[in-house]
N, C-alpha and C positions, 0 to 999 in steps of 0.2 A: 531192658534193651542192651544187647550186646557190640550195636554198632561204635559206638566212639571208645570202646574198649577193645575192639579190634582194628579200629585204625590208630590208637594206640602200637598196641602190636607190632603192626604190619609194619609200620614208619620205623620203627626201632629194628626189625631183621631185616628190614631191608639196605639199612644201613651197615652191618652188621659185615667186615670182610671176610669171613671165615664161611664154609658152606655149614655149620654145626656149632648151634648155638643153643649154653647149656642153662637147662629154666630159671637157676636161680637167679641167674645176670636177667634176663629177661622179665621177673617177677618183680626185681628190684627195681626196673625203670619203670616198670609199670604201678606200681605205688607211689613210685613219686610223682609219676604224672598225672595219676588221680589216685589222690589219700583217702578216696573214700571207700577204700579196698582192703586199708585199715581199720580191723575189730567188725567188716561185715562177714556175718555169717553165711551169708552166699557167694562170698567172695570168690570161693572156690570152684563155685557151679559156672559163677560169670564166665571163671577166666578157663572155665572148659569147654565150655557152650561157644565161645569166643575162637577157641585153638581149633574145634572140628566144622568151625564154619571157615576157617581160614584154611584146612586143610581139604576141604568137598570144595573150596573154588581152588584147588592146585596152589596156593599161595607158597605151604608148606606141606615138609614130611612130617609125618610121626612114626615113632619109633613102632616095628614092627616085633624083635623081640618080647619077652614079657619083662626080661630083666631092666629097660629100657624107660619102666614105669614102675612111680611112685604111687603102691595102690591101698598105705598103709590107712589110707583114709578117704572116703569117697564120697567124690569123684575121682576113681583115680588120673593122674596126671603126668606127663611125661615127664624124664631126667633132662633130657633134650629135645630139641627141635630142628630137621635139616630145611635150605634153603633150597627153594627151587629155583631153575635155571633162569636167571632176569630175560623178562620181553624186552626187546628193543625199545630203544629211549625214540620217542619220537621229534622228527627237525625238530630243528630249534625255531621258531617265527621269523620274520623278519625286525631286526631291530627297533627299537624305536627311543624317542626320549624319553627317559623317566623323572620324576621328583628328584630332587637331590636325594632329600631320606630317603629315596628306596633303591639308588643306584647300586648299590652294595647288595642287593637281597636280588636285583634283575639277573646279574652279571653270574648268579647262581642261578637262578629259575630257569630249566631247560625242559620240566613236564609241564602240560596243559593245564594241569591241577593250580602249579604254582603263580605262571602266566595269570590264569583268572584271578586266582586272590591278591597279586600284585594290583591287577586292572582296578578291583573291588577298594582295594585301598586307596588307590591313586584317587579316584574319585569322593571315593570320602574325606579324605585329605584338604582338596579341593575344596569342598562344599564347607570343612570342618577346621578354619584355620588356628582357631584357637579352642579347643574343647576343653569343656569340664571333666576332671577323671570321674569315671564311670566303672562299675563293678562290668567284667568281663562278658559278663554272659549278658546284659545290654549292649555293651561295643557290639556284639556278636553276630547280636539279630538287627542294628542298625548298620551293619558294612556288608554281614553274607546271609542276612535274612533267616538266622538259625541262630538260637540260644548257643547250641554246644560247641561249632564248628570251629571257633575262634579256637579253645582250649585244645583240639585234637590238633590244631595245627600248631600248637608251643610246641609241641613235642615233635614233629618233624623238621628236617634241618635249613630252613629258612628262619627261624627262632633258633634254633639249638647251636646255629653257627654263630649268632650275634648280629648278623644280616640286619631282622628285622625285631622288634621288643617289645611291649606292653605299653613302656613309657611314649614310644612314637603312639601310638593308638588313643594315649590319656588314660589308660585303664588299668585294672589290677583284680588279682584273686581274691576276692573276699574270704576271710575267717570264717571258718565254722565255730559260730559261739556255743562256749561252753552253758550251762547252768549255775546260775551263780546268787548269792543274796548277798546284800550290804547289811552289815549290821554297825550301825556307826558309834564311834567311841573315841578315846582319846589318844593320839599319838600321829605320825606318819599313816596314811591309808596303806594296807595289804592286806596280801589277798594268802587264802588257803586251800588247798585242793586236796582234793580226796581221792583217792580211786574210784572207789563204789559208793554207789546211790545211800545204802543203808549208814556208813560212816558218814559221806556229809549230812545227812538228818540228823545224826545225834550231833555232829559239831555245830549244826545250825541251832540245835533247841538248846546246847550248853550256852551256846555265844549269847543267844536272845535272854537268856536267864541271870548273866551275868551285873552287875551294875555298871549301868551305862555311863558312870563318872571314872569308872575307871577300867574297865573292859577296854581290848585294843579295838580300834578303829579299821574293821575288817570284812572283806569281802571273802564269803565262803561259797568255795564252788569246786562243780562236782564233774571230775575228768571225762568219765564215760568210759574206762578200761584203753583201749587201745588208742581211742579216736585222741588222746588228751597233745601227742605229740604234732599233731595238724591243728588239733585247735587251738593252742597256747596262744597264738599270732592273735585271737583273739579279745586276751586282756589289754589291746590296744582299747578295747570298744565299752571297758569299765569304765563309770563313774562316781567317784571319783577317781583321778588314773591312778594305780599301785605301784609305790615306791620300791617293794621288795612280795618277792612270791616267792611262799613255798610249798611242800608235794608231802602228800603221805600214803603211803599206797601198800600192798601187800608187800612181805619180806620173802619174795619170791624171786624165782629166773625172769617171769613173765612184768613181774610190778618193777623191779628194777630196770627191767630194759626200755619199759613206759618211762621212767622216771629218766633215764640215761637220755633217752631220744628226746625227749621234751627241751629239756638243760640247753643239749645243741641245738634245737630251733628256737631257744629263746636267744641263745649266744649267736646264731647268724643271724636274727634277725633285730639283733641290738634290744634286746628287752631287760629287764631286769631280770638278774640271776635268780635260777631258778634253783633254790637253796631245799632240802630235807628237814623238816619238821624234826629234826634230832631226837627232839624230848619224847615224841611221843614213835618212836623206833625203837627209842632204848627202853621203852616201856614194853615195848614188845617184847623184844630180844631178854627182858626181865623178868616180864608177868604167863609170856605167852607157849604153848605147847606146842609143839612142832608138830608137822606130820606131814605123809608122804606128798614127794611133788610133783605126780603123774603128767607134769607139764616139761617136766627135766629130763631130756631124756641124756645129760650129759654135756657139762661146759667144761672143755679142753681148761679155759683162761677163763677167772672168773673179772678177773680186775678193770675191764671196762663197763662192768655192769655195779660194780663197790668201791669204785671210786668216785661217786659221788658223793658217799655218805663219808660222815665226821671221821677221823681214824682212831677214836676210840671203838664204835660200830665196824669196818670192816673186816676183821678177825670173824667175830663172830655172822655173819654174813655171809663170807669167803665159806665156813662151816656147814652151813646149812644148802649152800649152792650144792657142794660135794660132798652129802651124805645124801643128795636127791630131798631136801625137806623143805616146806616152809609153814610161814606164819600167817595168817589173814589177818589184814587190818582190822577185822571185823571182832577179836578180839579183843581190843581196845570201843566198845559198846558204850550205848548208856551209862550203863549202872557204871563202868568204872571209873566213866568222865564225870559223874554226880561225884562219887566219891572223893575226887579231886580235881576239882574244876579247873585250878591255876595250871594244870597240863597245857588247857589252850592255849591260855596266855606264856607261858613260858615257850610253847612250839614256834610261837611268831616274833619272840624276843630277840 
């Protein structure tokens, strides 16, 4: 389904003052506004299938030359996008009284669109003076009779100005949880993340192997590649909760900027610091063979993506970024975490 991905869209160029608006700004608000656009592999088809249905109802132009589009991978996609010429804003209604909470959101609502979901609130409000917070996409279908609805309208400017918020509603986005196993032991709870599927198995059958009188006390779990920066938010949902979390992931452009992005959403959203498995990086950058990084196609600045890691690691990091090379965590295996088990433990120390 393309629709809440093109009212996405829309809501964002049309806010937008310029008649030429270039995709990358527009791809970036659109992954914040639904992360699920992160590490999927149709991501690309959605947000094309999404551009030529907005473009067959006049919404928007597309670039007509060819140089205009991005076709190094297809579906190809445009550099830019123009705005078409705004309809007429329709009257405004006749005033009326609103909630206090929603005085602030009225005084802005001058489309019929907004009007309705003020009304829809107002009355829920009403019926709902004290609610329990609720995952969003229930709020959703008990105020506009529609799972998704609520969400496409964070992202247009009755939310986006501060107007109206989640908190007035009692609601919030729920975490995409990761995968994860507890393996319990002694110390502080924390937690270990992987990149890939095949590393957190060998860390899950080392951790289980170990002696559980003196093995850390730790939840292992497994990022999913891209998705791990959305889903961080929820290691709220671990039990027991984890005192300190940290990442180990490919020694790539692509695993560091997982790694990079993650950190910040655990840092905005007050979590614990999302710390680098040190030990078991430097086991890379030690044991491991490099090779081409068909994902590089070239970092100007490598240092927001290496400065996460320890400074004895960034040198060596910084290297590999600009000779186009990396490492797979995947080289760090089985066999070599048999051969030295206390890796784990020293990675979470």
């Amino acid at each position: 389904m393309t629709r809440p991905l093109i009212d996405i869209l829309s809501a964002h160029i049309a806010e937008q003052p310029g008649q030429r608006i270039q995709f990358d700004t527009l791809l970036r608000h659109a992954t914040t506004a639904d992360p699920t656009l992160l590490g999927d592999p149709s991501a690309r088809t959605r947000l094309s299938e999404a551009l030529t249905e907005l473009a067959t109802d006049g919404a928007i132009q597309l670039p007509k030359a060819r140089n205009g589009w991005d076709d190094r991978t297809k579906p190809s996609l445009p550099r830019w996008i123009g705005k078409t010429t705004a309809r007429p804003t329709a009257a405004r209604p006749a005033d009326r009284v609103w909630p206090q909470a929603l005085e602030q959101a009225a005084a802005i609502a001058t489309r019929p669109d907004e009007q309705d979901l003020l009304e829809r609130i107002a009355l829920w409000l009403r019926d709902n003076p004290h609610p329990e917070p609720a995952p969003i996409e229930e709020r959703s279908l008990e105020i506009l009779d529609d799972e998704k609805a609520l969400a496409t309208h964070t992202t247009k400017r009755l939310f986006t100005s501060g107007a109206l918020n989640l908190d007035l509603l009692g609601c919030y986005h729920t975490p995409v949880p990761f995968p994860s196993q507890y393996v319990p032991g002694t110390g502080e709870p924390r937690l270990l993340v992987a990149e890939n599927n095949a590393t957190f198995h060998s860390l899950l059958t080392i951790a289980r192997s170990l002696d559980p009188t003196s093995r850390p006390n730790l939840h292992i779990g497994w990022g999913s590649g891209n998705q791990f920066p959305a889903s961080i938010t929820a290691l709220t949902l671990l039990d027991p909760l984890p005192t300190a979390a940290y990442y180990f992931g490919d020694l790539d452009v692509a695993g560091l900027r997982i790694a990079a992005n993650a950190a910040a959403t655990a840092e905005q959203n007050n979590l614990p610091t999302l710390r680098p498995a040190a030990t078991l990086y430097r086991w890379l950058l030690t044991h491991g063979t490099p090779r081409p990084d068909k994902s590089n196609s070239g970092i100007a600045d490598p240092t927001p993506l290496i400065t996460w890691l320890p400074d004895d690691l960034r040198l060596a990091a910084a290297n590999l970024i600009a000779t186009r090379q990396r490492i797979p965590q995947e080289r760090l295996g089985l066999r070599a975490q048999r051969a030295d088990p206390t890796l784990l433990i020293q990675a979470v120390s």
